[in-house]
N, C-alpha and C positions, 0 to 999 in steps of 0.2 A: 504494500500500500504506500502510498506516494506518501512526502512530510504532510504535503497541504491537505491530501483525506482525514490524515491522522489528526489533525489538528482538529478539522472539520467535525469530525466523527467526535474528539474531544468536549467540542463546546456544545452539538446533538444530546451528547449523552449527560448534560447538567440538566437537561430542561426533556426529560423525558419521566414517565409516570403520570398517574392517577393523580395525587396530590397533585404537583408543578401542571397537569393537565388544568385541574379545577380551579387552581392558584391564577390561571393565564401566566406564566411566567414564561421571559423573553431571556434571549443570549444575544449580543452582537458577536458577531465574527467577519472581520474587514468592514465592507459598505450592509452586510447583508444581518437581518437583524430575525432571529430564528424563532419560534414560539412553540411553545409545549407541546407533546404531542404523547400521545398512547394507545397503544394495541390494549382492544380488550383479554382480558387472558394474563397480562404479564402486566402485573401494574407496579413493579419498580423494575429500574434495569439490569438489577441483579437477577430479576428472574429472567428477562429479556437476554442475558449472557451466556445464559444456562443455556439455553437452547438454540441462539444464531452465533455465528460467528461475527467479529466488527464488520467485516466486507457486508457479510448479507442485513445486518443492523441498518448498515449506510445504505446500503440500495432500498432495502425497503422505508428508508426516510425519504430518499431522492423521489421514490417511486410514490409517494403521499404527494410531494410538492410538485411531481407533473402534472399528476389527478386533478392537481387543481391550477396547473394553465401557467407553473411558475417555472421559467426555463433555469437549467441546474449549469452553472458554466464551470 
């Protein structure tokens, strides 16, 4: 994984869960400013680590923010 995924992926994984979902809590990383997000099923991302790897973590974050029309650069 490249530095800047990892970094990426870093600042994803502050602002993921149940809680930080219902909180609306945001991350900025560079221009782009990230906002909470959670899979039913896994609602910290310790359980979310259990079961994907970081690559499939990221894509299935990347793949919420197509869904909704936001292009991933």
């Amino acid at each position: 994984m490249s530095e800047k995924n990892e970094k990426r992926l870093k600042a994803i994984k502050t602002i993921y869960g149940e809680e930080a979902y219902h909180k609306g809590e945001k991350v900025t990383y560079g221009t782009t400013v990230y906002v909470a997000w959670w899979i039913l099923g896994y609602n910290t991302i310790e359980e979310l680590e259990a079961k994907y790897t970081d690559e499939q973590i990221l894509e299935m974050h990347d793949e919420r923010l197509k869904s909704q029309g936001i292009k991933i650069s």
